[in-house]
N, C-alpha and C positions, 0 to 999 in steps of 0.2 A: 553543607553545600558550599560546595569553592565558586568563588566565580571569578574567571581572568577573562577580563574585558569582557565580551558577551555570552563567554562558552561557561556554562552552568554545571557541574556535576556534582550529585549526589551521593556517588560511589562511599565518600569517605565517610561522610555522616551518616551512613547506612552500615559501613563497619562498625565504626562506632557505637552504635544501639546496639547492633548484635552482639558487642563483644562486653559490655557495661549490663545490659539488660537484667532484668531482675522478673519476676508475678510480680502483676499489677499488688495483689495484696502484700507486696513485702515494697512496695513504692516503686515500682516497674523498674528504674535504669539507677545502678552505683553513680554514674557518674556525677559533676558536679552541675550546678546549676547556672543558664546564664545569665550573662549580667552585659551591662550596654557601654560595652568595652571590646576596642578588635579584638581582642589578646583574648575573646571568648570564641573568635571564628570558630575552632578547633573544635569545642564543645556544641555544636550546632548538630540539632536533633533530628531528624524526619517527622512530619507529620504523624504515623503511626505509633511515634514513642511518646505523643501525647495528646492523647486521645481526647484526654477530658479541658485540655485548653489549645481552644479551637484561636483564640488570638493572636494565635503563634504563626499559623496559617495565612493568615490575610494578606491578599498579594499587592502591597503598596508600590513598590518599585519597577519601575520599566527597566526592562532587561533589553529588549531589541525588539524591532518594526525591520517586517522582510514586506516584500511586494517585487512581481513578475519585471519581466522586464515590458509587455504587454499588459497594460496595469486595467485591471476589471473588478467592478465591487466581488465583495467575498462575501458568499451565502451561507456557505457552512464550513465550521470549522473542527477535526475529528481528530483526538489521538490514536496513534494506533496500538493494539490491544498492551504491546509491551512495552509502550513509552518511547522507543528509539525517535518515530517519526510525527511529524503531524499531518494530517492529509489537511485539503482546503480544496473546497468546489467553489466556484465562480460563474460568474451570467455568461460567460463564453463556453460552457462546455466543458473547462478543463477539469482535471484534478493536478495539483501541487503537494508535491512533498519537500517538507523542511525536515532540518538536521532540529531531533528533538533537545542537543545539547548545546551544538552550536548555535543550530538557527539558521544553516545557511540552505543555499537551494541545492534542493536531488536531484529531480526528474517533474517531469510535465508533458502531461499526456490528456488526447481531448478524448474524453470517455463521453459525452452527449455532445450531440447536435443541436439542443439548446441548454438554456440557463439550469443548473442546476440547485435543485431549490432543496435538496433532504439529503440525509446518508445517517447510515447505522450499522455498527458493526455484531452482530452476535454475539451473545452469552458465553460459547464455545470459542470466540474468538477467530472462528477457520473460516467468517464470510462474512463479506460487506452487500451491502444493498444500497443504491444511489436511485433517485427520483427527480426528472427535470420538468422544464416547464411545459413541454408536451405529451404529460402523461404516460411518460414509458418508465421503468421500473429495469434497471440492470445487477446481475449478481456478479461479483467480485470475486476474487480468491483471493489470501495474501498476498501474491505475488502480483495482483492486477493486470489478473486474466478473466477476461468476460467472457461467464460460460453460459450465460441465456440472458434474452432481453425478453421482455412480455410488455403489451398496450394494457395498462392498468385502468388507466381512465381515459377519457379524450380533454380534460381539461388538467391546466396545471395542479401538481401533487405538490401539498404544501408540507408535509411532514410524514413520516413513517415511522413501526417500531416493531420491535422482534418481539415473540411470545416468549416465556422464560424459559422451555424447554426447547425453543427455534423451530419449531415445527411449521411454526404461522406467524405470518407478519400480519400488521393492519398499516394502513393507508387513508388519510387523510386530505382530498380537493376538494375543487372550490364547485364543483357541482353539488356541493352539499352532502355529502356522503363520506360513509366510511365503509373500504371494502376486506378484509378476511381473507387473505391466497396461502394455500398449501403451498410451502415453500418447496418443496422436493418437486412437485408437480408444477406448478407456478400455473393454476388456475384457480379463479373467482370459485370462494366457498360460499362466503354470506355476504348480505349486505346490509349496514345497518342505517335504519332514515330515522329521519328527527330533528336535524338542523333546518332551519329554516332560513339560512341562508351560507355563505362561504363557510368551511371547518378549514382552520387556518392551523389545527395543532392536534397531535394525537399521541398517547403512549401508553403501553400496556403496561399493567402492575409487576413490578420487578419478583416474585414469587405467587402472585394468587392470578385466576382469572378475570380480571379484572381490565375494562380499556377506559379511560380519561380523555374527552375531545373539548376542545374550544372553537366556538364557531364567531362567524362575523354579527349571527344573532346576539353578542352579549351572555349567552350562556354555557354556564360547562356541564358536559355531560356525562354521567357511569352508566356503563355498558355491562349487560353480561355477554361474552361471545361465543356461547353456548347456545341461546335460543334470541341474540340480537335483539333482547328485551331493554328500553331505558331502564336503569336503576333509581335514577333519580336526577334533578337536573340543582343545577345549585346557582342562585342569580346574585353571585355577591359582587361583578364588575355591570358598566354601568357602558358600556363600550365594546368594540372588537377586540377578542380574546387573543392573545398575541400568542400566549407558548402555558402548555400545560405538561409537568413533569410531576411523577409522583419519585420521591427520597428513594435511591437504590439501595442504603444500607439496612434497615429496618420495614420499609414498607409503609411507615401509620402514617404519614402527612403526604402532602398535595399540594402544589406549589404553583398559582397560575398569575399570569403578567397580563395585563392591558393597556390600552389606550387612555386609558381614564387615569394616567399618570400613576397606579397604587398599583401593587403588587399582593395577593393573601397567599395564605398558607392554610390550609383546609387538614382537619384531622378525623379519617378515615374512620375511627371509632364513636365519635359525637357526629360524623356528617354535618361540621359548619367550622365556619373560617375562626381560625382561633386568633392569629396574628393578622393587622394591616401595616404594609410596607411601606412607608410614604417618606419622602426625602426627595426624587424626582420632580421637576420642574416642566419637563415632558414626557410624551407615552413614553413608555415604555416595553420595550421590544423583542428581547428574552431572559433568561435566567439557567442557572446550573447550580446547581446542588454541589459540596465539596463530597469527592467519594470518600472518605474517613467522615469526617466532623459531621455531627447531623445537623447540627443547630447551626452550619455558617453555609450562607445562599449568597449569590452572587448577582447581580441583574445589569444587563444595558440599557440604554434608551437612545430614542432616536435622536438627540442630542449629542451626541457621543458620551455621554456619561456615567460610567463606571460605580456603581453602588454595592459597598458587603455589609452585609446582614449578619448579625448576632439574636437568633432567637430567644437566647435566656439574655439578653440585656436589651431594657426598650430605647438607649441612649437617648431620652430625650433633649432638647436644645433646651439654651436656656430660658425663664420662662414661661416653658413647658410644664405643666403637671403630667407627673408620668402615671400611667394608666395600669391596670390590675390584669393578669391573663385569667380566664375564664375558669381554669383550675382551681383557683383561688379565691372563685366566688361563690357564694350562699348557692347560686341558682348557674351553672355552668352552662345550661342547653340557652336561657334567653340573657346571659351578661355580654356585654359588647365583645369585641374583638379588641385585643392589648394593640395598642398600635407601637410598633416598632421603627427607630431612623438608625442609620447608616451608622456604623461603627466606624465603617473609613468609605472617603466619599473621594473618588478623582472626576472631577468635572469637566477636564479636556485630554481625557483620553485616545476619544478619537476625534476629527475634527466633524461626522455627520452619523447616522445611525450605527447603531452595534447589532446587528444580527443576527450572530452568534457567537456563542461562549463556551468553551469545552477546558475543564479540568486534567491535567495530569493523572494517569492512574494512581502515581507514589502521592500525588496531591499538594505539590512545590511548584509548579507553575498552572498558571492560567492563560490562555491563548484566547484571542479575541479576533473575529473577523468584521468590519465593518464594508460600512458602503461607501468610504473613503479611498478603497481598495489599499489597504494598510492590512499584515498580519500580527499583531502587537501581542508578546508572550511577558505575564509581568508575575512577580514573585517576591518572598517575604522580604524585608530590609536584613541584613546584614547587625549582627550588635555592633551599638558604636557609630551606625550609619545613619546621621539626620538630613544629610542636603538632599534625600529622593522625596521628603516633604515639602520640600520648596522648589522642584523644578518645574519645567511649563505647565506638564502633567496634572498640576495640583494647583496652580495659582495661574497659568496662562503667561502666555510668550512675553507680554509686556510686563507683567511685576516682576518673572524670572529675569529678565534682561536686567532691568533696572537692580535687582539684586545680588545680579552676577551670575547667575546662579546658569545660567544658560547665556550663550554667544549668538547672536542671529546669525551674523555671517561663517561663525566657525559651526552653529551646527546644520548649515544649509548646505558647508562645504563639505561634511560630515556625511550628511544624507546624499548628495550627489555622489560622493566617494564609494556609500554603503549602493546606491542604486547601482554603478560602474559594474562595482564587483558580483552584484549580484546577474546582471545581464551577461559579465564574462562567466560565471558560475552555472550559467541556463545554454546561454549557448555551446559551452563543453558537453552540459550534459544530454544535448539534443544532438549533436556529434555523434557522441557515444552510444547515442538508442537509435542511430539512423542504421539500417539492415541491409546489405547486397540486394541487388536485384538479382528474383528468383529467376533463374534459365530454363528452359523448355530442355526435359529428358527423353532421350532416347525411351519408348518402352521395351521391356524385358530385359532393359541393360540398368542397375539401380544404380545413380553418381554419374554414369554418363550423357554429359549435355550433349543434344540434339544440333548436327549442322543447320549451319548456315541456310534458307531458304534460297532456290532457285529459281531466278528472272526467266522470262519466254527465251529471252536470249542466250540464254544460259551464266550469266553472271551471277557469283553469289552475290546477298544484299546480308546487310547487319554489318558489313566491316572487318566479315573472319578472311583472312586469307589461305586456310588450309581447314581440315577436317580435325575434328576432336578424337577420332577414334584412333588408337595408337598403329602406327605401322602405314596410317592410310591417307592420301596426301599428303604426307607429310615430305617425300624425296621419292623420287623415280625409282620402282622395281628394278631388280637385279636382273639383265636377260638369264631367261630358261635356257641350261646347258643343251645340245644336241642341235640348237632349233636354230643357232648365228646363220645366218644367208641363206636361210629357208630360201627360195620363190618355186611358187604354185605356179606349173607350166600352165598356160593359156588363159591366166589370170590378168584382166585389164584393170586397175586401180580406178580408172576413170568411167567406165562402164563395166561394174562388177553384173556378171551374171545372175541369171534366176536360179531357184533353187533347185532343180532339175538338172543344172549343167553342172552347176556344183557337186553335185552328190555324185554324177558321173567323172569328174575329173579326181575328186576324192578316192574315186574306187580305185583309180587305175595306177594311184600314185605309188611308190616303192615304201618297203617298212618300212618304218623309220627304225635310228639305230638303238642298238638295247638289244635286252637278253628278253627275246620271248616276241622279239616286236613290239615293245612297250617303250613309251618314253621315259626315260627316269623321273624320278620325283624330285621337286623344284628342290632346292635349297633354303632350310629353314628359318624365318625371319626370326629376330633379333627379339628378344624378347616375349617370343610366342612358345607354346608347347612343341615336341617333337611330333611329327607325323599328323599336328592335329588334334591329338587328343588326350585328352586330362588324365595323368596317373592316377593311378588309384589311391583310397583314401584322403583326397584332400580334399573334396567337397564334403559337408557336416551331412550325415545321415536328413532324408526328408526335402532335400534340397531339387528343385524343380529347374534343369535346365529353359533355358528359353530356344524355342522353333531353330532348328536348324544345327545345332550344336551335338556331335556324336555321345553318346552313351562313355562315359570309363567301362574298360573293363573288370570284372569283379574280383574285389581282392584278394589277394594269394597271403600274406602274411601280417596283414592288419597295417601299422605303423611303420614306414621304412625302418630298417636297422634295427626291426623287434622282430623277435620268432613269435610264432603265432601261442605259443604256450605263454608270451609275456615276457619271456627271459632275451638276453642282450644277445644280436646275433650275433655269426664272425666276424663280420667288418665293423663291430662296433669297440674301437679302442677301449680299453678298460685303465682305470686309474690307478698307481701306483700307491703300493702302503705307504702313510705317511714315517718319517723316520720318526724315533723314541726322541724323551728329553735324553737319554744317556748319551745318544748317538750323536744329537745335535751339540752336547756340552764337549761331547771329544772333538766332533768338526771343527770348535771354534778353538779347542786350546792348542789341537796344531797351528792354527791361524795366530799362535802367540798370546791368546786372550783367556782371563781367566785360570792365570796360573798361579797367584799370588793369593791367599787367603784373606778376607777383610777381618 
C-alpha cells in the first residue's frame, strides 16, 4: 500500500501477491519477508496474502478525518460493495460519499427526512437499504436511485440486515419488535415478539437461517425466521445490548457489545460466550468483524475509544494472570469465558462516542463514524513507521505536543485548511448535481416546450418574448402573392358587418386571379416541408402522427436513391475503382520519385 500524504492505494501490493504468490501449502507468496525498515515499503502485502497473521492487519495509524461542510454526528458508516467509496448517513438525513483512496468529498444528497439510524447493502451487491428515525425503510440502487419507500414501523429503526439469499430483510425498533419484509414485495411477512423492551440491534446469519437481536432488556436473542420461534436467549451482558454481529467469513461466533463496558464473543456450536473483551473504561457502542482475519474484532466506545481484539491472544496487562479458553478445559460447556484485552488500543480517536465501524472489503482500512461528526479512515503502520504510536491519537493532544509529535497551532491550521477544502470540494459537487428546471411540453409534440402563458390582457407572462415553435412568432409572415391591396368593397374596419352581409359581399366579389379561380399557394417557409407534407419514408414504421398533421403518401421506392429491388438508382453516383499499387508506383516516378534503387 503506497501512501502519498492521505491518498492510500493498494493497487501495487495487490500486484505484488499476484505476481509472487504461491499454495498456501508451498508457503503462499515467493517473495521476501518484511522487516521494520522503509526500503521494505515495496514488499507490503494485502491482507489476504496472510491470512493466518491477522497482526498485520491492525489499523494503528490515522490516515485522514473528512467531515461536511454542515457538520452533523455520523450514524452509520458503509463501504461500498467495490471499495471505491464510503457512503455515511447522518442525524440530518443526508447520505455522504468519500473518495475511498483519497478521502475526499463526492456528492451529498438528503435521502431521509429524518436522522438516519441503519444501512445495509446486499449479498448481491445490486441494493442498499437505509432506515431513519421515523420508521421508513428506502431501497437504493447503486447509483442512488430510490425505487420504493415503505412505513416499516412507526417508531425509530435501530438496525436492519439482509437474509443471505436477499430475499428478506429483518428490522430492528424500539417498539420491541423485530419484523421479516419480502424484499421484492416490501410488505410485513412475520413478526417476531420477545424483547421486552427496546431491540437496539439485529443481524441475520451470514449462510444459515438464523437472526441475532439485542435488546435494551439486557438480552440477546436466536431466532428461527421460519416459524419466529425463540431459539434460545443468552444473558451474558448485564446492560443495553448495543450491536450484535455474527463473523461473515465462517459463520461459528457471535459477537455482541454493551453498556456494561465488556464486549463477548458467543460460539454458535457450544451456545455460550467463549471470549470476554474488556480493556474499555466505558460502554461500549459497536464493533466489526475484520472480513479476512477471523480472530481480529474491532470495537468503539462511547468515549471515543478505539479497541482491536486478537482472539487467539489474551494480551494480558501486567500483572494479569492470563486466563485458559474453554477449549482447553477438562469441562468446556461450565469453564469460565478466556478474557481477552486489546492488542492495540487508541484511546482518542475520536473526541465522544464511536457509533459505527465498517471495514474495507480488501481489509486495509477501517472508517469510523462518530458523534463528533468526524469521518476517521485508519490503517496499518507502514515498516519503519513509529511516530503514528505517539501522536495525539495514542497519547492525547498534550504529551503529543510536548513531544513534538504533533503542533497545536500547525495542526488546527491543518484542519481549518482540510475543512476550506472540503466545503470547496461539497460546494463543486452540489453545482454539478444541481438539474435545469423541467419546462412544461407542448403535448403530441415530444422536446417541444410549451409557450408562454396568456394574461386577460393579452400579454404573455414568464419573460418569453416570442414563441418556441419554429417558424412562429419568431418575424412577420411573408404577404400572400395575388392578395397586395386586396379591399373588400363595403367593408367598414370600424363597424365590420354581420355574418349575413359578409357572406353576400363575399358572393358578389370577382375571382380572384389564378388558374381555375384559385389563389395560388403561399410560398413555402424556411425550413418546413413542401406543400405540407412529409415525404415518404422518413417517419420509422409504427410512428403515430399527432391531430392535425396530413398522412405521407405511400412509398414508391423504399429509401430515396434505392430501387425498390435494394440496388443503387440512376441518380445514385457510383464510386470509382480504386488504382493498383503498379499504377500508383508509375504516377509517382513520373513525379521524379522512386527512381533510384535502395
Amino acid at each position: 500500500m503506497d501512501d502519498l500524504g492521505p491518498i492510500t492505494d493498494y493497487g501495487s501490493s495487490m500486484v505484488y501477491w499476484m505476481h509472487n504468490r504461491r499454495p498456501r501449502y508451498k508457503g503462499g507468496i515467493a517473495g521476501e519477508q518484511e522487516r521494520p525498515s522503509a526500503s521494505y515499503i515495496v514488499d507490503m502485502l494485502p491482507p489476504l496474502a496472510n491470512v493466518n497473521n491477522p497482526v498485520d492487519s491492525i489499523p494503528a495509524k490515522h490516515l485522514h478525518a473528512s467531515l461536511n461542510k454542515a457538520k452533523h454526528p455520523v450514524n452509520v458508516v458503509r463501504w461500498t460493495p467495490e471499495g471505491r467509496r464510503l457512503l455515511t448517513g447522518s442525524t440530518s438525513g443526508e447520505f455522504t460519499l468519500w473518495h475511498g483512496m483519497a478521502f475526499n468529498f463526492e456528492t451529498l444528497m438528503q435521502a431521509h427526512e429524518s436522522a438516519i439510524r441503519a444501512a445495509s447493502y446486499s449479498h448481491s451487491d445490486d441494493w442498499l437499504i437505509s432506515a431513519d428515525q421515523n420508521g421508513i425503510v428506502k431501497y437504493w440502487q447503486p447509483n442512488f436511485n430510490n425505487v420504493k419507500v415503505i412505513q416499516a414501523h412507526n417508531d425509530p429503526i435501530r438496525d436492519l440486515a439482509f437474509s443471505p439469499n436477499d430475499t428478506k430483510f429483518v428490522t430492528a425498533c424500539d417498539d420491541s419488535n423485530l419484523k421479516i419484509f419480502d424484499f421484492a414485495g416490501g410488505f410485513e411477512e412475520l413478526v417476531l415478539e420477545g424483547h421486552q423492551w427496546d431491540a437496539k440491534s439485529v443481524d441475520w446469519h451470514p449462510t444459515k437461517g438464523l437472526i441475532v437481536s439485542g435488546s435494551k432488556d439486557h438480552q440477546v436473542k436466536l431466532w428461527d425466521p421460519r416459524t419466529t420461534r425463540c431459539l434460545t436467549t443468552l444473558h451474558g451482558h448485564k446492560n443495553t445490548i448495543a450491536k450484535t454481529l455474527f463473523e461473515p467469513t465462517r459463520g461459528q461466533l457471535l459477537a455482541t457489545c454493551a453498556r456494561d463496558q465488556t464486549a463477548r464473543v458467543f460460539d454458535l456450536r457450544m451456545m455460550r460466550d467463549i471470549c470476554l473483551l474488556r480493556g474499555h473504561d466505558k460502554d461500549v457502542s459497536t464493533l466489526a468483524w475484520h472480513p479476512i482475519h477471523t480472530s481480529l474484532l474491532s470495537t468503539g466506545g462511547s468515549d471515543g475509544c478505539l479497541s482491536h481484539y486478537l482472539l487467539d491472544e489474551p494480551n494480558p496487562p501486567p500483572g494479569t494472570a492470563p486466563s485458559i479458553p474453554p477449549y482447553d478445559s477438562p469441562d468446556p460447556s461450565n469453564a469460565p469465558a478466556q478474557t481477552i484485552y486489546p492488542a492495540h488500543k487508541i484511546p482518542y480517536a475520536h473526541d465522544f462516542a464511536i457509533w459505527s465501524l465498517d471495514w474495507h472489503p480488501v481489509g486495509h482500512i477501517l472508517a469510523s463514524g462518530s458523534n463528533d461528526r468526524v469521518t476517521r479512515f485508519w490503517t496499518r503502520a507502514r515498516p519503519g513507521e513509529s511516530e503514528c504510536f505517539n501522536d495525539r491519537y495514542h497519547i492525547g493532544e498534550a504529551a503529543a505536543e510536548a513531544q513534538g509529535t504533533w503542533d497545536r497551532r500547525g495542526g488546527r491550521r491543518l484542519q481549518r485548511e482540510e475543512e476550506e477544502q472540503e466545503m470547496e470540494d461539497e460546494a463543486e459537487g452540489l453545482v454539478d448535481q444541481q438539474m435545469p428546471a423541467r419546462q412544461a411540453m407542448l403535448p403530441g409534440i415530444p422536446g417541444m416546450a410549451a409557450p408562454p402563458p396568456i394574461s386577460s390582457d393579452g400579454t404573455s407572462i414568464g419573460g418569453l418574448g416570442q414563441s418556441q415553435i419554429p417558424g412562429m412568432g419568431a418575424a412577420v409572415p411573408p404577404p400572400v402573392a395575388g392578395l397586395a391591396g386586396l379591399k373588400i368593397p363595403g367593408m367598414d374596419p370600424a363597424n365590420p358587418p354581420d355574418l349575413s352581409k359578409l357572406a353576400a359581399i363575399f358572393g358578389n366579389m370577382p375571382p380572384p386571379p389564378g388558374a381555375g379561380g384559385q389563389f395560388p399557394p403561399p410560398p413555402p417557409i424556411p425550413g418546413t416541408f413542401p406543400n405540407g407534407v412529409i415525404p415518404p419514408g422518413l417517419l420509422p414504421p409504427g410512428f403515430q402522427l399527432p391531430p392535425g398533421f396530413p398522412p405521407p403518401p405511400p412509398a414508391q421506392g423504399g429509401i430515396p436513391g434505392m430501387g425498390a429491388d435494394g440496388t443503387n438508382g440512376g441518380s445514385i453516383r457510383k464510386r470509382a475503382p480504386l488504382p493498383s499499387q503498379q499504377e500508383s508506383l508509375m504516377e509517382e516516378q513520373r513525379r521524379g520519385k522512386y527512381r533510384s534503387a535502395r
